[in-house]
N, C-alpha and C positions, 0 to 999 in steps of 0.2 A: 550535495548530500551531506546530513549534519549529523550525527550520532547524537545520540538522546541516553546516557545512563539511567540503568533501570536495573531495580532489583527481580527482576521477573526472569530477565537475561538467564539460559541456560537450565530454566526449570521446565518440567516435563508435565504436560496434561494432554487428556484425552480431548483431541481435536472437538468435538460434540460442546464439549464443557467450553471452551473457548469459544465458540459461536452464540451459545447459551449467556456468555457474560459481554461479549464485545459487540452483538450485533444491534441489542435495544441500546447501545451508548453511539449508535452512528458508525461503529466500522462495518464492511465491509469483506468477503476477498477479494482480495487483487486478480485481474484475470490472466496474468502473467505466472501461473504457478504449472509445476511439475508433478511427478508421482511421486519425489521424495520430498520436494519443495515448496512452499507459499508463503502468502503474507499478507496481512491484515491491514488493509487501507481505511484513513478518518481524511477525509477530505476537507482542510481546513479554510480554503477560502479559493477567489478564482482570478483575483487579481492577477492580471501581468500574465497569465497561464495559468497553472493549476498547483497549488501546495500541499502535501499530504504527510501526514502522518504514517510513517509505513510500520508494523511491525513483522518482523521476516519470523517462519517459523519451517522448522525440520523434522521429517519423520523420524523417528526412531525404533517404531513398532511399526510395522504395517508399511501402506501405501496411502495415500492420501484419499484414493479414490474407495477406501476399503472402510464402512462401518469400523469402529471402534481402535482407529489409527492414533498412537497417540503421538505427538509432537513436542519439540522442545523449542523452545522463544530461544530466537537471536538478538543481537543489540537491533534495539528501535532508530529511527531515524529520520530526518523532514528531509522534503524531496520535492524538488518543484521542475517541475513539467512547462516549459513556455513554447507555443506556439504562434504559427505563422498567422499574419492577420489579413493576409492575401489568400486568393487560392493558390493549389500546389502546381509552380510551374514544368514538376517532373510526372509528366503524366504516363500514367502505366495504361498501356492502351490493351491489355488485358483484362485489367477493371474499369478501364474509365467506360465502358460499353461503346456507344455508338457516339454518344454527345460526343466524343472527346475531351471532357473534364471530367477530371479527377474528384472526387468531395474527402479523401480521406488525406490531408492534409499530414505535410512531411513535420516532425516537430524543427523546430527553432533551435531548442539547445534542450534537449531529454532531462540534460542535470544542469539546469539553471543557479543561478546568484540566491541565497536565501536571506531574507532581509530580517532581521535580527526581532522582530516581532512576532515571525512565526514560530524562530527559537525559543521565543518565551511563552508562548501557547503551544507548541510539541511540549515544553517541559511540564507544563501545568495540567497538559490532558494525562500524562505518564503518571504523574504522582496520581491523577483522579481512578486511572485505572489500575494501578497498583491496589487502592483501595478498594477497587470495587474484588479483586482479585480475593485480597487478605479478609474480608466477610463472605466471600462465596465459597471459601475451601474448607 
């Protein structure tokens, strides 16, 4: 995990407006979020596993799950996800059903090595969405 400085860090918008400017640029949300917490996934490439652009953001108003929540951006960050290229030899025989395999594959290392490439494309997508920020307010 690599921190990405950003002047957006610690400002507050209504969650709506945020999807409204991040989502036609390729983000996403992360399916890993809470009632007070989530984060804005750009999925930058798929080499090796998966590298993303995360940006983390916090209720302040509301709930997340509530019409007109608004949120405050935390520091941004690249985030790489590698997985196993086998299948998973820990089979949960709860979900693996009857076959006995598993398909939902244990990660490799969740917070993998970030190769210095991605660092410089998180930083360049940062500034492009700062901007896009600083003409939609």
């Amino acid at each position: 995990m690599i921190p990405i400085q950003s002047n957006l860090e610690g400002r507050t918008y209504a969650l709506y407006k945020l999807e409204e400017i991040m989502k036609p640029l390729g983000y996403s949300i992360g399916g890993n979020w809470d009632y007070d917490k989530g984060c804005f996934d750009y999925k930058i490439d798929e080499e090796d596993g998966y590298q993303f652009l995360r940006v983390p953001f916090t209720a302040v108003d509301g709930e997340l799950d509530v019409p007109g929540v608004v949120v405050r951006l935390e520091t941004p960050y690249i985030l790489s996800h590698v997985y196993q290229d086998e299948l998973d030899d820990n089979v949960n025989t709860l979900t693996a059903g009857t076959s006995g395999m598993d398909q939902f594959a244990e990660p490799k290392d969740p917070d993998g090595d970030v190769k210095r490439k991605y660092i410089n494309i998180g930083k360049v997508l940062m500034r492009e969405l700062e901007r896009h920020f600083i003409n939609g307010e």
